[in-house]
LOTORTOR-110280 format. One record per residue: x, y, z of N, C-alpha, C, O in turn; residue number from 1; residue in one letter. Coordinates in pm, whole numbers, plus 32768, in hexadecimal, padded with zeros to 4 digits. Atoms other than C-alpha are relative to their C-alpha. Last residue first. Layout:
% residues N
PT    n.x    n.y    n.z   ca.x   ca.y   ca.z    c.x    c.y    c.z    o.x    o.y    o.z     k   r
PT      X      Y      Z      X      Y      Z      X      Y      Z      X      Y      Z   NUM   A
...
END
This chain:
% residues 166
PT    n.x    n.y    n.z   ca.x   ca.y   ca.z    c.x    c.y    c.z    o.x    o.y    o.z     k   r
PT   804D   7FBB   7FB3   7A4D   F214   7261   7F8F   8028   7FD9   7F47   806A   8025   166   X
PT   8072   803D   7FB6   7AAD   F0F6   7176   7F9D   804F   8040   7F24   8039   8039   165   X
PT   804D   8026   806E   7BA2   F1CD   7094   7F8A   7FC9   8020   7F27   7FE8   7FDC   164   X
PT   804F   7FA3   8040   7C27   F27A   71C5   7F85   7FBC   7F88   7F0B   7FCF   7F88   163   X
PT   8065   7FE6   7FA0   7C8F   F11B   7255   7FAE   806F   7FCD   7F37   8058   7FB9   162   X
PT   8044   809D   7FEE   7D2B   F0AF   712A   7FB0   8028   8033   7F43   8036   7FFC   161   X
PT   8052   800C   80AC   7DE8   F202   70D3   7F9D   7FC2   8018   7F37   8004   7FFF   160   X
PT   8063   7FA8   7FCC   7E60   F1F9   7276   7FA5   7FFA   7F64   7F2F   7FD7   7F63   159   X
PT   8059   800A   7F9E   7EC4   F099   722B   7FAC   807A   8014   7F32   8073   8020   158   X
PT   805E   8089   8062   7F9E   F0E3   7102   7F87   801F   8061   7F3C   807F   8052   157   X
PT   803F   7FA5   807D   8055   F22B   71D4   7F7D   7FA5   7FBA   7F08   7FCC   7FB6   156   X
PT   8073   7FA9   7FC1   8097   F132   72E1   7F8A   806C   7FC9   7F13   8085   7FDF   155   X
PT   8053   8053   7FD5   8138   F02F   720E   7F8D   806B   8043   7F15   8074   8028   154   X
PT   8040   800B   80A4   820C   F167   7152   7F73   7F85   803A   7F04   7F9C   8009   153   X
PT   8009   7F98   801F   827D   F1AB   72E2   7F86   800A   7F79   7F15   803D   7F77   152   X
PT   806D   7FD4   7FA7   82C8   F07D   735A   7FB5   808F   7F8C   7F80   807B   7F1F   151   X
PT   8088   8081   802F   8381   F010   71EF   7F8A   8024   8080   7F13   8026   8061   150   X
PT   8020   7FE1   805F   8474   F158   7238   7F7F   7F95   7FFA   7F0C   7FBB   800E   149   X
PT   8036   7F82   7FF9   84AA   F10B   7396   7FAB   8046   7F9F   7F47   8088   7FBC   148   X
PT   8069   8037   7FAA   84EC   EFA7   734C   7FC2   8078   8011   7F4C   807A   7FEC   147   X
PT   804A   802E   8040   85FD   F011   7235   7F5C   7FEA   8055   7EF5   7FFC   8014   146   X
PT   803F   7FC9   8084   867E   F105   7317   7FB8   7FD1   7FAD   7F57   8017   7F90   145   X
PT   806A   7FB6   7FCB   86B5   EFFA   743B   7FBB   8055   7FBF   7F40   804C   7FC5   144   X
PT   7FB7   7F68   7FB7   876F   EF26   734F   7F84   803D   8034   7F14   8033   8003   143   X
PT   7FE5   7F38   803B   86F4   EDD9   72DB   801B   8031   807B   801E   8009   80F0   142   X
PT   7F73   7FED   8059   86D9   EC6B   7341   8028   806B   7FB7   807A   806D   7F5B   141   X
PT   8007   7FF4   80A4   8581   EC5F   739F   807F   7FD9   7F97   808B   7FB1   7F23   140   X
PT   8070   8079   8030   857A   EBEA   7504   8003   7FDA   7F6F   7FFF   7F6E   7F35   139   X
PT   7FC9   8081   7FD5   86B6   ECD0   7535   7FA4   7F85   7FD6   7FCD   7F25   7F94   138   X
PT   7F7C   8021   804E   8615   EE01   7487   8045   7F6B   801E   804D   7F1A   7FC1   137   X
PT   8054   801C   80A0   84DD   EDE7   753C   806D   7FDB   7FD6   8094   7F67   7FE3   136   X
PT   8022   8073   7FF5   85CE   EDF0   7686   7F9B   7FD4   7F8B   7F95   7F5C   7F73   135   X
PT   7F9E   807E   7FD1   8658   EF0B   761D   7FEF   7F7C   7FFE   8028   7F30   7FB0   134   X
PT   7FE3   801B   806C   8503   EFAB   75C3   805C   7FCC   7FDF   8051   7F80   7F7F   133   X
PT   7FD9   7F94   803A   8456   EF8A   76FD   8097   7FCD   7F75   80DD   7F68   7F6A   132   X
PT   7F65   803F   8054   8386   EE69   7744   8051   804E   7FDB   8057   8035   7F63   131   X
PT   7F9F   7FC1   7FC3   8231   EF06   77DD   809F   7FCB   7FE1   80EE   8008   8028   130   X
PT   7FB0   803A   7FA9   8161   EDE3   7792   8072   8073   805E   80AF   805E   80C7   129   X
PT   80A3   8069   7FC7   8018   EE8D   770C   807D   7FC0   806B   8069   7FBE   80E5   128   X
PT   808A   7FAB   7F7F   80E4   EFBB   7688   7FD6   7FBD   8036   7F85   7FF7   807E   127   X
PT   7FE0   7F91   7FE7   824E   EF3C   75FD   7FA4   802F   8043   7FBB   8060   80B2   126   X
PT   7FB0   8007   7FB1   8203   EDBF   75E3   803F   8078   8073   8069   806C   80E6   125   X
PT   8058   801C   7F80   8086   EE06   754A   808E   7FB2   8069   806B   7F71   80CB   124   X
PT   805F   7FC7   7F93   8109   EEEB   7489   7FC9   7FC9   8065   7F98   7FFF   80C8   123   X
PT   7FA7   7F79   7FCF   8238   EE4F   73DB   7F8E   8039   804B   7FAD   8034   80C2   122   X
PT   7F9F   804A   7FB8   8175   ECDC   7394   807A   8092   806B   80B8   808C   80D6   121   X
PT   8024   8044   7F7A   8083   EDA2   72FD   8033   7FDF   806D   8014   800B   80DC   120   X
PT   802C   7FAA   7FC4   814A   EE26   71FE   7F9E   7FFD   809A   7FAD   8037   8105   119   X
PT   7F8E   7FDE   7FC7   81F5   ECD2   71E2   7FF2   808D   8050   8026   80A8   80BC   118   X
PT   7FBA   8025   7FAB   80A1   EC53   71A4   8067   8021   803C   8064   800D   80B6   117   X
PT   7FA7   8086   8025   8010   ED23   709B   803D   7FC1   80AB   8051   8010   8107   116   X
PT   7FA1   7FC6   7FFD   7F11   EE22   7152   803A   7F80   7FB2   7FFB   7F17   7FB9   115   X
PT   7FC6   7FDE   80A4   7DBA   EDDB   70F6   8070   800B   7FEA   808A   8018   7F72   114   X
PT   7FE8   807D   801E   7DD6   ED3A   728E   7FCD   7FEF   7F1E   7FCF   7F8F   7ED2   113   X
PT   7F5A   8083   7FFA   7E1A   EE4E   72D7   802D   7F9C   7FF5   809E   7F6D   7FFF   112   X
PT   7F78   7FDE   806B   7D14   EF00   723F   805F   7FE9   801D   80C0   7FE6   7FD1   111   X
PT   8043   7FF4   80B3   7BDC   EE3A   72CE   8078   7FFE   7FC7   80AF   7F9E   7F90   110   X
PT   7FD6   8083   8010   7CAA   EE38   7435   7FE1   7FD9   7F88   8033   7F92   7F4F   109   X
PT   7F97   8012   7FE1   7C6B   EFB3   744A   8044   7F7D   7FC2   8098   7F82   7F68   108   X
PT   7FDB   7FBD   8068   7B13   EF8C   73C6   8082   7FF8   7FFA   80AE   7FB8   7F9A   107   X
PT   8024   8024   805C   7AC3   EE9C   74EA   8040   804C   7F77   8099   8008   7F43   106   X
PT   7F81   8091   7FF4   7B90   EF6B   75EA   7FAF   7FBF   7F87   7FC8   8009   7F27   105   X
PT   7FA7   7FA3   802B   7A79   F0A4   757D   8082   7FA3   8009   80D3   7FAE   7FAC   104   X
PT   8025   7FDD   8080   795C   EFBE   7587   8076   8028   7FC1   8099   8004   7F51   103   X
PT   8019   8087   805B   79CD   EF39   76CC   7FF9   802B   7F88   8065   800E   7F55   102   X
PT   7F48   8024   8027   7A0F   F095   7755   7FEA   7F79   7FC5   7FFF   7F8A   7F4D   101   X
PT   7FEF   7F8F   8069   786B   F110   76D8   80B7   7FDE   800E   8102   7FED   7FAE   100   X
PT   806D   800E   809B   77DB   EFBB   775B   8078   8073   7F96   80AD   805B   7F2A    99   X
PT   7F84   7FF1   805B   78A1   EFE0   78C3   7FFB   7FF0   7F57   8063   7FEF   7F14    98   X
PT   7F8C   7F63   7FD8   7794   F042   7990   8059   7FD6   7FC0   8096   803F   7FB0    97   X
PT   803B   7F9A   8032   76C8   EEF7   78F3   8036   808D   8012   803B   80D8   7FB0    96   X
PT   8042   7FA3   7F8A   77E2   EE1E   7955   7FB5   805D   7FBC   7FF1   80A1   7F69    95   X
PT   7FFC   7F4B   7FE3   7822   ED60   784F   7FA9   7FEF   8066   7F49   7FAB   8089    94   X
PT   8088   7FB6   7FFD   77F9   EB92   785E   8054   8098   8009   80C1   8095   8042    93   X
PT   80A4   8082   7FE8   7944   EAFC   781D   7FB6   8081   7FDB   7FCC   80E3   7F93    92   X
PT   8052   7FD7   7FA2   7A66   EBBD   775F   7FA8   7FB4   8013   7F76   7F6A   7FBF    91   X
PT   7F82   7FFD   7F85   7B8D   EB3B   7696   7FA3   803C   805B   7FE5   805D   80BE    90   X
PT   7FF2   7F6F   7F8E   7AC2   EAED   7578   805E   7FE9   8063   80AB   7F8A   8073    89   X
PT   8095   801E   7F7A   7B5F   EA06   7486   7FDC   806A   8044   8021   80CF   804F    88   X
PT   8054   7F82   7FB1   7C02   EAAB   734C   7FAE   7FA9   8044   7F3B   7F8C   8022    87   X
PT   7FF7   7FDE   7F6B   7D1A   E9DB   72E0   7FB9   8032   8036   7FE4   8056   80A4    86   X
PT   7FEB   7F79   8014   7C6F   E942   7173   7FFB   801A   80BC   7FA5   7FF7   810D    85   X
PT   803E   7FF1   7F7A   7CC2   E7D5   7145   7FEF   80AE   8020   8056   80EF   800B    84   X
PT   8077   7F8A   8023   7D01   E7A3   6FE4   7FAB   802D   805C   7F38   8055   804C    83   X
PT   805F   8018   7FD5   7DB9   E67E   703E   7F9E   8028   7FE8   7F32   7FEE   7FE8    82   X
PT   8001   804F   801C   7EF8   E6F1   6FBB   7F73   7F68   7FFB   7F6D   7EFF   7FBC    81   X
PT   8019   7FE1   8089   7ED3   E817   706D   7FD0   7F8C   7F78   7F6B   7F9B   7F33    80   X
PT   8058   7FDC   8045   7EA7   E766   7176   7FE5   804F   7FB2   7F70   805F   7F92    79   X
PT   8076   806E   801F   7FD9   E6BC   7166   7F6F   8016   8020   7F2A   7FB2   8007    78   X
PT   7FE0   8032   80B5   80B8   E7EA   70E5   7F8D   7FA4   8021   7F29   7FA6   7FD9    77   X
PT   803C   7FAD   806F   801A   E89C   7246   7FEB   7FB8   7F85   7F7F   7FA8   7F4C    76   X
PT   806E   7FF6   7FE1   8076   E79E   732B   7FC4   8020   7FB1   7F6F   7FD8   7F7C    75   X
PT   803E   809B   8016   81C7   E780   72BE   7F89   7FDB   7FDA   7F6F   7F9B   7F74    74   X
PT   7FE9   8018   8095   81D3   E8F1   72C9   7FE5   7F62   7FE8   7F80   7F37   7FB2    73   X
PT   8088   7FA1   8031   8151   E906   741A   8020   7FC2   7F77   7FED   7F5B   7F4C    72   X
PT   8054   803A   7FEF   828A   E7EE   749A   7F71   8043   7FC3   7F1E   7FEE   7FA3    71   X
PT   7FD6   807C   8079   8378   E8D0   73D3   7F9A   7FA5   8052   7F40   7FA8   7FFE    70   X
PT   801C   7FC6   80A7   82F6   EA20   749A   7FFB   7F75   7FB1   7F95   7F59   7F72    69   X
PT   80AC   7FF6   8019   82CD   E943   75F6   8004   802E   7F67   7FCE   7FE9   7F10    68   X
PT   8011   807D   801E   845C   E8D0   75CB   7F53   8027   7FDF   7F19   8007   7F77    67   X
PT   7F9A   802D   8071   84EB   EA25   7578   7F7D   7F92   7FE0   7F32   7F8F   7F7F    66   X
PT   8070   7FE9   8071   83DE   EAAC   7686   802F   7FDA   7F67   7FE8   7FED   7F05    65   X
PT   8082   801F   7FD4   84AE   E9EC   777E   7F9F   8002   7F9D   7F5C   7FA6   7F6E    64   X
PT   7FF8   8093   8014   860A   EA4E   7708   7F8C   7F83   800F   7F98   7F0E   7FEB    63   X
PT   7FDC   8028   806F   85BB   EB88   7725   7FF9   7F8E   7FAC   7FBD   7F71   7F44    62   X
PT   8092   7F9E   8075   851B   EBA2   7838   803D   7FF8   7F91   7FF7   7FA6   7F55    61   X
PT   8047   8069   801E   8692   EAD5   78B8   7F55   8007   7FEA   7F19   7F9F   7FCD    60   X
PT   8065   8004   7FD3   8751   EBD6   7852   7FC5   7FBC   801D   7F93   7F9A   7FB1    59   X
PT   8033   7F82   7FF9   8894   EB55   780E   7F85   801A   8041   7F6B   7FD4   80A2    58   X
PT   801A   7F8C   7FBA   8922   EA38   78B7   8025   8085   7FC3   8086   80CC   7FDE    57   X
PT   7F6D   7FDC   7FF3   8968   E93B   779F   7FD9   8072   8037   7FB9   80CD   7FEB    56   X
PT   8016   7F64   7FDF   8823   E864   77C0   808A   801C   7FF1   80DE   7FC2   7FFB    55   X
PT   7FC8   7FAB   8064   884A   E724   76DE   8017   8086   8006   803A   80D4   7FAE    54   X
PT   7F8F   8035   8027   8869   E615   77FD   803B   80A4   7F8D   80A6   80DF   7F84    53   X
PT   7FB8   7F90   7F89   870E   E698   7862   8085   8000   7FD8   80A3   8076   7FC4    52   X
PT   7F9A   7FCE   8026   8675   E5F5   7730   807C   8038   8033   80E3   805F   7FFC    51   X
PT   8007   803A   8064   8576   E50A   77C9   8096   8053   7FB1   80FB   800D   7FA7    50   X
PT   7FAC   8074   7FB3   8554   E5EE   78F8   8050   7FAF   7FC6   80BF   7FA0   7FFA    49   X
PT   7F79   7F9F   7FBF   8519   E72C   7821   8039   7F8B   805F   80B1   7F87   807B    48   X
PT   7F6E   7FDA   806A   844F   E638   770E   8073   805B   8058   80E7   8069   8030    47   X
PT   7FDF   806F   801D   8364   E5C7   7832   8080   801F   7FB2   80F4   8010   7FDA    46   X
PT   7FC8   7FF0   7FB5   8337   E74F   7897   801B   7F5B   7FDE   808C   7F5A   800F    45   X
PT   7F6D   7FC4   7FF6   82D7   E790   7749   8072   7FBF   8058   80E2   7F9E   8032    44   X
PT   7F8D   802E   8086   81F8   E643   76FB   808A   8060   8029   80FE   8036   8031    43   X
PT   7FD0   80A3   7F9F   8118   E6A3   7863   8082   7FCB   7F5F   80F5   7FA6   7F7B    42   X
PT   7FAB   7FB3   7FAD   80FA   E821   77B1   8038   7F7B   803A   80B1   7F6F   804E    41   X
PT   7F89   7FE9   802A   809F   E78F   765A   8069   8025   809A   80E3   8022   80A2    40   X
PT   7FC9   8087   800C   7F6F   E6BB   770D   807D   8037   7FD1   80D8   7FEE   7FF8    39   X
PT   7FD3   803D   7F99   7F1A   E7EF   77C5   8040   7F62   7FE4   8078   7F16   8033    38   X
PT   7F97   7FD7   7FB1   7F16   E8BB   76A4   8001   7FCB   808A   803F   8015   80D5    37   X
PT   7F91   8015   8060   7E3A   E7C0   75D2   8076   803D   8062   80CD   7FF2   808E    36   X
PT   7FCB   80B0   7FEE   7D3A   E776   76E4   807F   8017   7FB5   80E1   7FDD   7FE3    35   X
PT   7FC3   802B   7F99   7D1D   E90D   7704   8032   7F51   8023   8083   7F24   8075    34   X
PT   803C   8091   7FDA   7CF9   E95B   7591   8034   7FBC   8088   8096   7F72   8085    33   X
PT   808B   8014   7FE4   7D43   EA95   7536   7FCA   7FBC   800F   7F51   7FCD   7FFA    32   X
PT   8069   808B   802F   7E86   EA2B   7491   7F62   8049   7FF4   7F1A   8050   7F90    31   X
PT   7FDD   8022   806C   7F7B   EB5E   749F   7F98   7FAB   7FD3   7F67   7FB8   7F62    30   X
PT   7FF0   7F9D   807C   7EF3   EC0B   75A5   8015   7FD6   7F87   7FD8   8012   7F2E    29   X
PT   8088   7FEE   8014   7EB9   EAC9   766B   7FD8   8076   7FD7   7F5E   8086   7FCF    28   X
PT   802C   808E   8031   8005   EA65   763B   7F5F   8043   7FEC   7F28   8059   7F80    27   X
PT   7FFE   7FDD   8080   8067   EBBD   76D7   7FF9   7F6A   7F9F   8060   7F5D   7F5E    26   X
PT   8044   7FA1   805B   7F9F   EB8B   77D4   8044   8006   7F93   7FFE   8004   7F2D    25   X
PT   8098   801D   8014   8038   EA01   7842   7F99   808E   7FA2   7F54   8076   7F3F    24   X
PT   7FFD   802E   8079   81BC   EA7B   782B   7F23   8002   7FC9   7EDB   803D   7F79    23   X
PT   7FB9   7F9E   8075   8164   EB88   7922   8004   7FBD   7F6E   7FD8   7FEF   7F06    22   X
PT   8079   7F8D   800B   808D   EABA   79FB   8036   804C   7F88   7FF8   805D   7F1F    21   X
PT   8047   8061   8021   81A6   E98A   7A00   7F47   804D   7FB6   7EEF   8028   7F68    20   X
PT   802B   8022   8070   82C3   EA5B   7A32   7F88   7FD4   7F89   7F81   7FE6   7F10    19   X
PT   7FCA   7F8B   802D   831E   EA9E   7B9D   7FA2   804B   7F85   7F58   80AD   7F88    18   X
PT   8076   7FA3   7F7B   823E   E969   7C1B   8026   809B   7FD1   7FCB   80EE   7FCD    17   X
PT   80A9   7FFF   8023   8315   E89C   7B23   7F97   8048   801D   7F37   8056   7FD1    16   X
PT   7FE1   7FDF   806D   846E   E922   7B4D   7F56   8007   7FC1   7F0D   8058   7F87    15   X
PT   8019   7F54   7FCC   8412   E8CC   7CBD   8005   805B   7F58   7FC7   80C6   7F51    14   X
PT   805B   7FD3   7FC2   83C1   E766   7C42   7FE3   809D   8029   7F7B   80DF   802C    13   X
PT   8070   7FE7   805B   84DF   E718   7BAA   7F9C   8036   801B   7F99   80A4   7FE4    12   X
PT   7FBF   7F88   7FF1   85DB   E750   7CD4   7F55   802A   7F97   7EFC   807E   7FA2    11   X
PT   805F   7FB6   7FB3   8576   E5FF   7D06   7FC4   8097   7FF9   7F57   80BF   8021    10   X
PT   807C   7FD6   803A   862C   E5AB   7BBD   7F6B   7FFF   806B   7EF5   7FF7   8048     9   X
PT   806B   8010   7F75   876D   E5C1   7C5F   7F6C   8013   7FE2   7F2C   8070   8012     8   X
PT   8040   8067   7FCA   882E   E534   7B3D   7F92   8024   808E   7F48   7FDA   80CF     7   X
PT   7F9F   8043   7FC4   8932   E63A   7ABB   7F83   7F88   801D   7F96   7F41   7FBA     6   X
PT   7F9E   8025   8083   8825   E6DB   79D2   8066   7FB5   8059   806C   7F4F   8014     5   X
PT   804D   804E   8054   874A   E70C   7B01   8053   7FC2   7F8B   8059   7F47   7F82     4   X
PT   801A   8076   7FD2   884A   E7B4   7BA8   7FC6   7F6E   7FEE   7FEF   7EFD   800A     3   X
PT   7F8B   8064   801C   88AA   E880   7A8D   7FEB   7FA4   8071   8014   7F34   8053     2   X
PT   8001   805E   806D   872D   E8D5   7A87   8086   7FBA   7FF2   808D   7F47   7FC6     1   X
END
């Protein structure tokens, strides 16, 4: 990326191919709406070219999911605002052999998406993306403890949620 940030915005591209899957699921954790997280993921990597100037070689995952988080949010306030409710499916047609894990991902996704947003926003970076808590912290602007702590109380919520459904 400091290349990129200097001007070689060929370079772009590999950043892209790296990135582009990773940013894209967790978008589509957050949204559930595959037109939506593929239109936020083509906006990220626009805003990382578009801004490049502003990287200051730290992480650059970091600095990545910085821009996807605040592009989501955007997203979010304006359909909220809309009264647009996030829950598309995210599955085509079931597999009949898969009826009884579908059901059980279904439920899953039920109570996480009861979750408040930020809570959300911590599980599905930490388990779905794999993001470890450092790098949460950095996206977030907090301490690794604090992130640890909010994983944790988020996870607790969710299991409540999910139980409550079962």
């Amino acid at each position: 990326m400091i290349s990129v940030s200097s001007g070689n915005l060929d370079l772009a591209s590999i950043l892209f191919d790296r990135y582009q899957v990773k940013i894209y699921n967790y978008l589509l954790k957050m949204t559930r709406d595959e037109t939506a997280s593929q239109d936020i993921t083509q906006e990220v990597f626009y805003k990382m070219i578009k801004y490049r100037r502003s990287y200051k070689e730290g992480k650059f995952s970091a600095w990545i999911y910085t821009i996807a988080r605040n592009i989501f949010m955007d997203y979010y306030q304006k359909q909220k605002n809309k009264d647009v409710q996030l829950n598309a499916e995210i599955y085509g047609e079931e597999d009949k052999n898969y009826s009884e894990i579908n059901e059980t991902n279904e439920q899953l996704y039920r109570a996480l998406n009861r979750l408040n947003n930020s809570d959300k926003e911590l599980i599905v970076m930490n388990r779905f993306q794999n993001i470890k808590y450092k790098e949460i912290a950095q996206i977030l602007g907090s301490t690794e403890g604090a992130v640890k702590t909010k994983i944790h109380r988020a996870i607790f919520k969710l299991k409540e949620l999910y139980l409550q459904n079962a």
